[in-house]
MARVEX-498978 format. One line per 4 residues: number of its first residue (from 1); their letters; for each residue x, z, y of C-alpha. Coordinates in steps of 0.5 Angstrom, whole numbers. Layout:
<pafis>
NUM> A> X Z Y | ...
</pafis>
This chain:
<pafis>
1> XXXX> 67 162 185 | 63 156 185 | 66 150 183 | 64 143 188
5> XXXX> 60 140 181 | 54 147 184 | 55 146 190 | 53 138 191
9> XXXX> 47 140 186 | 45 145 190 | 45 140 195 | 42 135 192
13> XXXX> 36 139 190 | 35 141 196 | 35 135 200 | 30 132 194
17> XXXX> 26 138 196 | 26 137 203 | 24 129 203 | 18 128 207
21> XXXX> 14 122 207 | 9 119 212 | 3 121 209 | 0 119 202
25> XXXX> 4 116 196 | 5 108 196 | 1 105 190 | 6 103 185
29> XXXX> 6 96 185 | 7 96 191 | 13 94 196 | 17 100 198
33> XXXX> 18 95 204 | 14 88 206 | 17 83 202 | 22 86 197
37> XXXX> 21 86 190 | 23 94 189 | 16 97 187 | 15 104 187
41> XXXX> 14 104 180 | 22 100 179 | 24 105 186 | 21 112 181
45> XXXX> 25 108 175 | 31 107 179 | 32 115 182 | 31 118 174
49> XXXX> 36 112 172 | 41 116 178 | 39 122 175 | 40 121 169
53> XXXX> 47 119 170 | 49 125 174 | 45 130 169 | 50 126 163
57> XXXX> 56 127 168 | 54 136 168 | 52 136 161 | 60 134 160
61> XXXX> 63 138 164 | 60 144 162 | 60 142 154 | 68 141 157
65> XXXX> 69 148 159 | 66 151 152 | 71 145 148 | 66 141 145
69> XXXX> 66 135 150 | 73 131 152 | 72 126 157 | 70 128 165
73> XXXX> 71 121 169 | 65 121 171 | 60 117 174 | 58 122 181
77> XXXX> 58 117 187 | 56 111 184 | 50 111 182 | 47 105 186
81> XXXX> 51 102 179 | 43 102 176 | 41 97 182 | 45 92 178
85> XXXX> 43 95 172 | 36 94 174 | 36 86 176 | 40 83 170
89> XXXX> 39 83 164 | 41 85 157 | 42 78 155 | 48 78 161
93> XXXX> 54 81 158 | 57 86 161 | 64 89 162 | 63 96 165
97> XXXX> 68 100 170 | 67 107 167 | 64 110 173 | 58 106 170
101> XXXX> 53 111 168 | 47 109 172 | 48 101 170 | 47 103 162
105> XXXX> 41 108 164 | 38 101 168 | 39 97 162 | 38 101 156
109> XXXX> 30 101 160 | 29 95 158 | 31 96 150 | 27 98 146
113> XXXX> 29 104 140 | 36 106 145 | 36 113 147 | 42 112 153
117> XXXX> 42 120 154 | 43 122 146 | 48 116 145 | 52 118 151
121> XXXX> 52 126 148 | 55 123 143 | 60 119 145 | 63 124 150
125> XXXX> 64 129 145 | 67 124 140 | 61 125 135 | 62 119 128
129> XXXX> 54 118 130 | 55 116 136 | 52 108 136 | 58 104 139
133> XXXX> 64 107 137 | 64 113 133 | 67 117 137 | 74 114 138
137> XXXX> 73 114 145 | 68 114 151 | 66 108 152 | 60 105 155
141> XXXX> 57 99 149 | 51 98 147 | 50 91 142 | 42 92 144
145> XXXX> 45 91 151 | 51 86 151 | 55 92 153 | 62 91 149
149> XXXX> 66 97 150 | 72 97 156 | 78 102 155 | 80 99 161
153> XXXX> 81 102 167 | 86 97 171 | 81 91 171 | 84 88 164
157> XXXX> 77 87 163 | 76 82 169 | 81 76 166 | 75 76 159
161> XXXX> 69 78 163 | 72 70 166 | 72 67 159 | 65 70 158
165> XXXX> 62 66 163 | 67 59 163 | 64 60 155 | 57 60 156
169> XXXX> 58 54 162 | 62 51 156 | 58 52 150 | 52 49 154
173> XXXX> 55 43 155 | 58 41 147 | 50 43 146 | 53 49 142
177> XXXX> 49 55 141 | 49 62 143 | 46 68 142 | 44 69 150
181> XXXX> 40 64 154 | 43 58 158 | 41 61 164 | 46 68 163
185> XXXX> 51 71 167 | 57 75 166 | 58 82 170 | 64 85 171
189> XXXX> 64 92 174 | 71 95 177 | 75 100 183 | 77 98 190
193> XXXX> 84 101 187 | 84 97 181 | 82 90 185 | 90 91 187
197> XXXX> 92 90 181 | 95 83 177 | 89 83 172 | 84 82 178
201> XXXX> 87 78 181 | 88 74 175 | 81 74 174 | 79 72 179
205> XXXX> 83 67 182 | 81 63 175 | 73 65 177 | 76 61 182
209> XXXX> 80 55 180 | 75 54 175 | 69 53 180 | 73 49 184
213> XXXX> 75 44 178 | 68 44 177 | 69 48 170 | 63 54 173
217> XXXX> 64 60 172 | 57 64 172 | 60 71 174 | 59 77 179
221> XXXX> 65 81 180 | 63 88 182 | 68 91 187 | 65 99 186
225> XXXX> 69 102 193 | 70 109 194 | 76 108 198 | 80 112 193
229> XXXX> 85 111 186 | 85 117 185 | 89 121 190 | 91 114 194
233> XXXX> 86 111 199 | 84 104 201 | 85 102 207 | 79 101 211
237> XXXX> 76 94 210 | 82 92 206 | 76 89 200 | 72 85 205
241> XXXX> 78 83 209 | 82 80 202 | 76 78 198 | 71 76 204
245> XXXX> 74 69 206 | 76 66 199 | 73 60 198 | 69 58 191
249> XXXX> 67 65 191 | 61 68 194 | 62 74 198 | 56 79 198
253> XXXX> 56 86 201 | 52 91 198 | 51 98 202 | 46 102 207
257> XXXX> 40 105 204 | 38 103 197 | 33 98 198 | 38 95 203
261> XXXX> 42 95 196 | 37 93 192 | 36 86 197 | 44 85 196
265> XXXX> 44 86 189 | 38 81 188 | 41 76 192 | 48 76 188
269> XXXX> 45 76 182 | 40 70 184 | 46 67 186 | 50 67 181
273> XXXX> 45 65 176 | 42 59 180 | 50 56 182 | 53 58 177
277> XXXX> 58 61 182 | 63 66 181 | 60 72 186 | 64 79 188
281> XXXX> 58 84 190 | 62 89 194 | 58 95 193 | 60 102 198
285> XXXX> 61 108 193 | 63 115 194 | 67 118 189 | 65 126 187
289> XXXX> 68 132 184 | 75 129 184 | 78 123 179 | 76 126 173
293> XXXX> 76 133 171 | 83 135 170 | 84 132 178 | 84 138 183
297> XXXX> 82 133 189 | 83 140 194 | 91 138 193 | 91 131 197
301> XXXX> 83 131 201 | 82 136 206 | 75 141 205 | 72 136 211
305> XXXX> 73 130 208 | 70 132 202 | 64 134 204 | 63 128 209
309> XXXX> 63 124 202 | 58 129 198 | 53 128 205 | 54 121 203
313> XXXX> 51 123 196 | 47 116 194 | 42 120 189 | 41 124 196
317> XXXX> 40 119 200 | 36 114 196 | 30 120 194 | 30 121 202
321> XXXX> 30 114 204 | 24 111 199 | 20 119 201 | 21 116 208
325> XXXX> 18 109 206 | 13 113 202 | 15 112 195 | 16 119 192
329> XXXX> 16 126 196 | 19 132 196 | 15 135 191 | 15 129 186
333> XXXX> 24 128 186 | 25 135 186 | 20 135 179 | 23 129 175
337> XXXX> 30 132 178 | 27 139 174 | 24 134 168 | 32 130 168
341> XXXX> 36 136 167 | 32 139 162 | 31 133 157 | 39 132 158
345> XXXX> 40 139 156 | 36 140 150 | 39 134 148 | 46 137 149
349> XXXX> 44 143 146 | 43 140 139 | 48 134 139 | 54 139 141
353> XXXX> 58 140 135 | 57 135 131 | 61 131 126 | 68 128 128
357> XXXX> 71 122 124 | 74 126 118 | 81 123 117 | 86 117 118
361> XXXX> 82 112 114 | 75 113 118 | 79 113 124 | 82 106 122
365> XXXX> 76 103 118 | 75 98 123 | 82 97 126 | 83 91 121
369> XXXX> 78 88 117 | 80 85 110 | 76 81 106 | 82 76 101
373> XXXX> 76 73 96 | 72 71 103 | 78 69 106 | 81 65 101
377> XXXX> 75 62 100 | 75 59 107 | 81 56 109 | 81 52 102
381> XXXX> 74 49 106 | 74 42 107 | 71 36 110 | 70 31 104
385> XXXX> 75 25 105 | 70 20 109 | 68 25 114 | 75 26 116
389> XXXX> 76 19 117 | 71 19 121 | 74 25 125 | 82 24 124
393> XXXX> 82 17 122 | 83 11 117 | 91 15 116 | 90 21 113
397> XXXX> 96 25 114 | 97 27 106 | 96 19 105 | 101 17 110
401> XXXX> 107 12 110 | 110 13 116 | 113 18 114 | 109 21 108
405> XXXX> 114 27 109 | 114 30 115 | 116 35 120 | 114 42 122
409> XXXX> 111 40 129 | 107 34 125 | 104 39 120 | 102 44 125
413> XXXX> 99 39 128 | 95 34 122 | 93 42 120 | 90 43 128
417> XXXX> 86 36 128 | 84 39 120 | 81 44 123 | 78 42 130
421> XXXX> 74 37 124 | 71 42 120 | 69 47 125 | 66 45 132
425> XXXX> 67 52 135 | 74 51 135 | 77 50 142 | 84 49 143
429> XXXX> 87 50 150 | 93 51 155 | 98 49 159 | 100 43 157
433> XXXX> 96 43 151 | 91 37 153 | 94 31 156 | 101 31 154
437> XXXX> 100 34 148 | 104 40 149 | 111 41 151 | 114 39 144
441> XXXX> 107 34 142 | 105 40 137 | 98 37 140 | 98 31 141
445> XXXX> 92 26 140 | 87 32 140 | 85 31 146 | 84 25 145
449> XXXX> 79 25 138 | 76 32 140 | 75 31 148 | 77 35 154
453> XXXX> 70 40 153 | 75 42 146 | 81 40 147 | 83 42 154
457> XXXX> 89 45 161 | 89 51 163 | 92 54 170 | 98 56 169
461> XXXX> 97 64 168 | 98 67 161 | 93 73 163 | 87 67 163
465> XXXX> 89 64 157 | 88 70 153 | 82 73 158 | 78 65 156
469> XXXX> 80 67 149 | 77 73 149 | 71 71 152 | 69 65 149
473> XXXX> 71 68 141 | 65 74 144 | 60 69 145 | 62 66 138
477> XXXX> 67 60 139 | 74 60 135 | 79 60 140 | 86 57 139
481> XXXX> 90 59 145 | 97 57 146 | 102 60 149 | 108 56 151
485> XXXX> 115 61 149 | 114 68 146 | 117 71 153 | 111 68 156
489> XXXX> 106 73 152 | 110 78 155 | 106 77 162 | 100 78 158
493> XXXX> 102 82 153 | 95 88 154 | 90 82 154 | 92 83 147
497> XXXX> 95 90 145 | 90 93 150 | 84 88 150 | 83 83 144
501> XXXX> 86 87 139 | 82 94 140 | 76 91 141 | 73 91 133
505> XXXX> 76 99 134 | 73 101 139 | 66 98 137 | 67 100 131
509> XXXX> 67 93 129 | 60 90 132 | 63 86 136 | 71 82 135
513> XXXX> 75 77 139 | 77 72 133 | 82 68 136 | 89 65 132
517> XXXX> 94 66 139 | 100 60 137 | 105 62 140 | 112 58 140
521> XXXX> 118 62 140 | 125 65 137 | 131 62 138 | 136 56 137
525> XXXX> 134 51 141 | 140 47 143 | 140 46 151 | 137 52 152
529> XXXX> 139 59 155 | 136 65 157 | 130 69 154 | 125 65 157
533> XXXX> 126 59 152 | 130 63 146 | 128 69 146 | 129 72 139
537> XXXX> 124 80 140 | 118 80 136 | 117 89 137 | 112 88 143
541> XXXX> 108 84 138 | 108 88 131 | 107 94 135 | 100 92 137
545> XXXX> 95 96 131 | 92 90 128 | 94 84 130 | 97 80 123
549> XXXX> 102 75 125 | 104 70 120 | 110 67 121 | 112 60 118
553> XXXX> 119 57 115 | 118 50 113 | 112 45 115 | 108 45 110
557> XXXX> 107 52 109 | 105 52 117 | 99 48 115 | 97 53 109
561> XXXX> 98 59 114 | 94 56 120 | 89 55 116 | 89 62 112
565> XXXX> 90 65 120 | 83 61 122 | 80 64 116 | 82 71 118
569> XXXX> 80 70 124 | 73 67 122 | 72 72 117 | 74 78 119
573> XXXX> 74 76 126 | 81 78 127 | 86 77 132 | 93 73 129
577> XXXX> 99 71 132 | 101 64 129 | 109 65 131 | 112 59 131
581> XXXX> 119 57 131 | 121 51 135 | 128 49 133 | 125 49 127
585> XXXX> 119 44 130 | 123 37 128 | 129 39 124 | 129 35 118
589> XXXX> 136 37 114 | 137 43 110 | 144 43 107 | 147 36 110
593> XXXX> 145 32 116 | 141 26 113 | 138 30 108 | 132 31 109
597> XXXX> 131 37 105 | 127 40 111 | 121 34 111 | 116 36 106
601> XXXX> 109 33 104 | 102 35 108 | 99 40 104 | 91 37 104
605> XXXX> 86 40 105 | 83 45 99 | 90 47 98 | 91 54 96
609> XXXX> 92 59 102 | 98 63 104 | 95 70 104 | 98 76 107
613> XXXX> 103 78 102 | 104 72 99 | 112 71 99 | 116 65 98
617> XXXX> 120 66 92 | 126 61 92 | 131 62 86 | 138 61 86
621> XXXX> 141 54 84 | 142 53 77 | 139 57 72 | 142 64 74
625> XXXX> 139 71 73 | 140 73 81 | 143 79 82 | 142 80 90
629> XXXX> 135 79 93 | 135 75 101 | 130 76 105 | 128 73 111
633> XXXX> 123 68 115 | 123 62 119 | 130 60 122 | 133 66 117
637> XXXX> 130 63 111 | 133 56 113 | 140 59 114 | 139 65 107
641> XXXX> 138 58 104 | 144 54 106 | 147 62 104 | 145 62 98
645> XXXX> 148 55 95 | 154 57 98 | 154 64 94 | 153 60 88
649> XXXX> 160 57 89 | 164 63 90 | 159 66 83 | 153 70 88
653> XXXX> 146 68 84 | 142 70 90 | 133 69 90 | 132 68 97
657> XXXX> 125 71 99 | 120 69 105 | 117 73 109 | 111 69 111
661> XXXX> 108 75 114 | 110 79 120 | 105 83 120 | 103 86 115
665> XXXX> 109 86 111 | 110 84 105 | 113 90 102 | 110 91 96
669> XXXX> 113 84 94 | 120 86 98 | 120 92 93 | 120 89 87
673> XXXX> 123 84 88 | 130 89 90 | 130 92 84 | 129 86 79
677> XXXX> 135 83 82 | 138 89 85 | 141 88 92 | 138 87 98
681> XXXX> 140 83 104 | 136 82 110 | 137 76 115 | 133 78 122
685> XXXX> 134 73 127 | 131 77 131 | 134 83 136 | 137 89 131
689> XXXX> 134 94 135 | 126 94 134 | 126 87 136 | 126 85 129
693> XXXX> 123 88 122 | 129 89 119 | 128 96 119 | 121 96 116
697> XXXX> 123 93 111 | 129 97 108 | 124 104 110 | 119 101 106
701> XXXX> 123 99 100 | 126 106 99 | 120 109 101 | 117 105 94
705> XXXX> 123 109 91 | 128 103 90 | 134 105 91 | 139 98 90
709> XXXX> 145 98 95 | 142 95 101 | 144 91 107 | 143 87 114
713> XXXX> 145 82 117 | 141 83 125 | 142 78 132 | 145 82 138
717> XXXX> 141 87 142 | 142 82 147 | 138 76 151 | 141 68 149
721> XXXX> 144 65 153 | 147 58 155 | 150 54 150 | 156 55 145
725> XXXX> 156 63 148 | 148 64 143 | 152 63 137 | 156 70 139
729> XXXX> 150 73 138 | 144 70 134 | 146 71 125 | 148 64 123
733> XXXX> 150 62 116 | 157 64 116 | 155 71 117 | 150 71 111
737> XXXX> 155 69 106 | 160 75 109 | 154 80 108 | 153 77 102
741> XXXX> 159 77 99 | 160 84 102 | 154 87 99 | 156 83 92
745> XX> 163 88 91 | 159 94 92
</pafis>
């Protein structure tokens, strides 16, 4: 029985074959119709692009059937994509739907030394050679072409492709260099299904909302509408009546005969490009062959719908439109049809088979990129003295008076108008972040020093502030968003886990998203209940791949970890999680209200950094041999502390351990300092059941062969609610020095 991928190219060779023009075949330089800037040559290039693509999307299928493809989304109906393909340009980043075969044959023409065909072979049939991601997916990339490579099928992509182009508008107002031109626009390709979703919506609010504060953002989103998500249909008209009528954006429809596709095309780009205004360009599509190959379309389409679409074939419809405007004949498409298909196979037949990434470590190579000498290096950088005057002031935080020790809040942010000094690409950004200077004054006065294009509010959306991220990292800035409470990334957790944090693997590392994501957070705020303020879980964020999350304690040593987790990002381009825990924001006292053993002295610039595995070793009091090992971090290592005086009075010598890093444990360092001292005790202030790293921690402590009586002290698998009724499930110190005395008996 013949499968409907025959059966349309049967069809589509016949139609192609049977094209009749008016006579003689148009010149190539000229116009297919008077006035249009589609030439005969560009029209010809244009149909072997389509051909391209769909010829890609049988060598798939049938690779598939033999074992030696993995992937059959293809781009079947959608091939007017390479109009858009064809009037932009290489230096326009592009963030591709994955039904956008015809746009990446477009664009690879105009590269030189890019063979589309070979690299998307490889990619589909999961090849290490293949040039964007080693065969870890299919996706389309290309760094020739500005194409970094979208997992996304759910537009997550919009919010970043938005940040791209609020970067490039923002780049060109600091006079900050970029490696694409002034003029570059941003396109962003995605479903009619897809447009429903949060992403989108987000995405393009922001375009919008940036449009109307006079922020531009120089983006065409392309709307590709084949009427369906998968087995659901869009209703009727439901793109142009949700998105046609909006204000600040620019609404174009692009759809009749390809020349009439082409006009749409041009005039969306021209637009954008010229304003500086986000457009939506609306292109009709149709979808063949089914979602992807396992879709059985037959289940939920009836056999007339799906052949009314396969009438509507746009590679059909164009060899007959441009044969009818004299452009091509019969004769001529049938022969490159012919030319296409053979070059695609014999391509197929010798890139088939060939080698896949080998093992774990080939796989993950990209994954977190680690360079501790180069690291090091950079977070110990500095401004000489009189340039830091000249950027923060006569009163140099570690010279000040009033008072010289400081708290947390004051250490971050004297290490934020450090670090916003010495490196110009650096943004910080957010709600709340600009004129207030934060809802806790972390940032306070930067604004002010460094200027509103450095230093600026967001709307109030965690999607567009981690899509600016990614954006304006892509394009070379050093991006420090702020996220106001940790419950809040969890509104926009996948433009991390699915977005920033897989990029350098899915691109083989050739392109990053550097970014350190503050994010203040964890529990023990007096006058606060409910998850939202106090939310004690960090599982959502150490389960990303890659993500580091540095986590401080004390002030001091935030300023160290912020500086290290800028290196990591600028270095490594790596994406960090800087977690910062509120209570502990302006507490001054550790044992005894008034003491001030919670103040320390800011730690100048050129101090040694606090690198992954770094721990905080504190020894019990008095001189002691410790006879049990506390480990834990932020408010934990507060309260183990205060613990460990107490234990000494009831004869308990305990070392107490900080953490520091959340991701990647330091479990090396934990190990080791378990066995010298020969009991373990764990203070997770986070929830006991995967909110925290408890069970990390002891599975790699036995794992290293430690076998020393070990034990927990966790929070309740509970949200924090109001009041004295947060002390019912969050550790304090009273529960500490049991544990510890429980432990001291074993």
């Amino acid at each position: 029985m013949r499968t409907r991928v025959e059966i349309v190219q049967d069809r589509l060779q016949r139609r192609l074959g049977r094209a009749t023009g008016p006579g003689p075949v148009l010149a190539d330089d000229d116009p297919v119709v008077e006035g249009s800037s589609l030439t005969v040559a560009r029209a010809r290039d244009l149909l072997i692009d389509m051909l391209t693509s769909r010829s890609l999307d049988v060598a798939a299928r049938r690779l598939k059937a033999s074992g030696q493809s993995y992937y059959t989304i293809s781009s079947a109906g959608h091939e007017a994509n390479a109009v858009i393909g064809a009037l932009t340009r290489p230096t326009d980043p592009a963030f591709l739907h994955y039904r956008s075969g015809g746009f990446v044959m477009a664009r690879s023409r105009q590269i030189a030394d890019v063979d589309p065909i070979r690299d998307t072979i490889r990619s589909f049939t999961a090849a290490a050679s293949d040039p964007i991601a080693e065969g870890r997916h299919k996706v389309w990339g290309s760094v020739a072409g500005w194409i970094p490579p979208q997992t996304s099928t759910i537009a997550s992509h919009l919010p970043k492709a938005v940040g791209t182009a609020f970067a490039i508008e923002r780049a060109r107002r600091l006079g900050y260099a970029l490696d694409v031109p002034d003029d570059a626009i941003v396109v962003c390709s995605y479903g009619d299904a897809s447009a429903n979703h949060a992403s989108a919506l987000a995405g393009i609010n922001a375009a919008r909302y940036s449009q109307r504060r006079g922020a531009r953002a120089p983006v065409v989103f392309v709307c590709e509408d084949n009427g369906l998500g998968i087995s659901v249909d869009t209703p009727r008209r439901w793109i142009h009546s949700s998105f046609s009528g909006l204000p600040h954006l620019k609404y174009v429809p692009a759809e009749g005969d390809i020349d009439q596709v082409w006009a749409a095309v041009e005039e969306a780009v021209d637009h954008c490009r010229r304003t500086r205004g986000p457009v939506l360009l609306h292109l009709k599509t149709v979808r063949l062959w089914g979602h992807a190959g396992s879709d059985v379309e037959a289940t939920y389409r009836t056999l007339p719908e799906i052949e009314t679409d396969e009438e509507r074939d746009p590679i059909a419809l164009a060899g007959e439109r441009l044969a009818a405007l004299g452009a091509t004949d019969g004769d001529g498409m049938a022969l490159l049809a012919a030319e296409v298909d053979e070059r695609v196979q014999r391509a197929a037949d010798v890139l088939a088979g060939g080698a896949t990434l080998p093992d774990r470590a080939a796989v993950m190579a990209p994954l977190a990129p680690w360079h501790p000498d180069e690291v090091a290096a950079d977070a110990v950088g500095a401004l000489p003295d009189d340039e830091r005057r000249a950027a923060l002031g006569d009163d140099l935080p570690e010279h000040a008076t009033a008072p010289a020790r400081r708290t947390m809040a004051a250490h971050i942010n004297a290490a934020l108008h450090d670090e916003l000094a010495r490196r110009p690409e650096a943004l910080v950004f957010g709600e709340d972040v600009g004129r207030k200077g934060g809802v806790y004054h972390v940032t306070a006065g930067l604004q002010e020093r460094f200027g509103r294009d450095r230093v600026f509010d967001t709307l109030l959306d965690e999607t567009t502030i981690l899509g600016v991220a990614q954006g304006a990292a892509l394009l070379g800035f050093l991006p420090v968003p702020e996220i106001q409470y940790l419950a809040y990334v969890h509104n926009a957790l996948d433009q991390i886990r699915g977005e920033a944090a897989s990029l350098s693997f899915f691109s083989a590392g050739q392109y990053t998203n550097p970014m350190v994501v503050r994010i203040a957070g964890l529990a023990y705020q007096k006058g606060f209940g409910g998850h939202f303020h106090n939310d004690n879980s960090i599982g959502a964020l150490r389960d990303i791949p890659g993500l580091a999350i540095a986590c401080p304690s004390r002030g001091d040593e935030a300023a160290r970890l912020l500086r290290t987790a800028m290196a990591m990002a600028a270095i490594d381009g790596r994406v960090v999680a800087f977690l910062e825990p509120i209570a502990l924001y302006h507490e001054k006292d550790l044992h005894e209200p008034g003491d001030g053993e919670w103040l320390f002295d800011y730690p100048a610039p050129g101090s040694d950094p606090l690198l992954p595995g770094d721990v905080g070793i504190h020894d019990p009091p008095g001189e002691a041999e410790p006879t049990m090992l506390i480990v834990s971090y932020a408010n934990g290592l507060r309260m183990s502390l205060q613990a460990a005086r107490l234990l000494a009075d009831q004869g308990v010598a305990a070392r107490v351990l900080d953490l520091r890093w959340l991701s990647p444990l330091p479990l090396e360092a934990v190990a080791r300092q378990a066995e010298a001292c020969g009991r373990l005790l764990v203070v997770d202030e986070c929830r006991a059941t995967a909110g925290g790293v408890a069970d990390a921690l002891l599975a790699g402590t036995i794992e290293r062969g430690v076998t020393v009586p070990m034990s927990t002290v966790r929070a309740a698998d509970s949200f924090v609610p109001l009041g004295p009724a947060a002390d019912t499930v969050l550790v304090d110190t009273g529960q500490v020095v049991a544990a510890a005395l429980d432990l001291a008996a074993r």
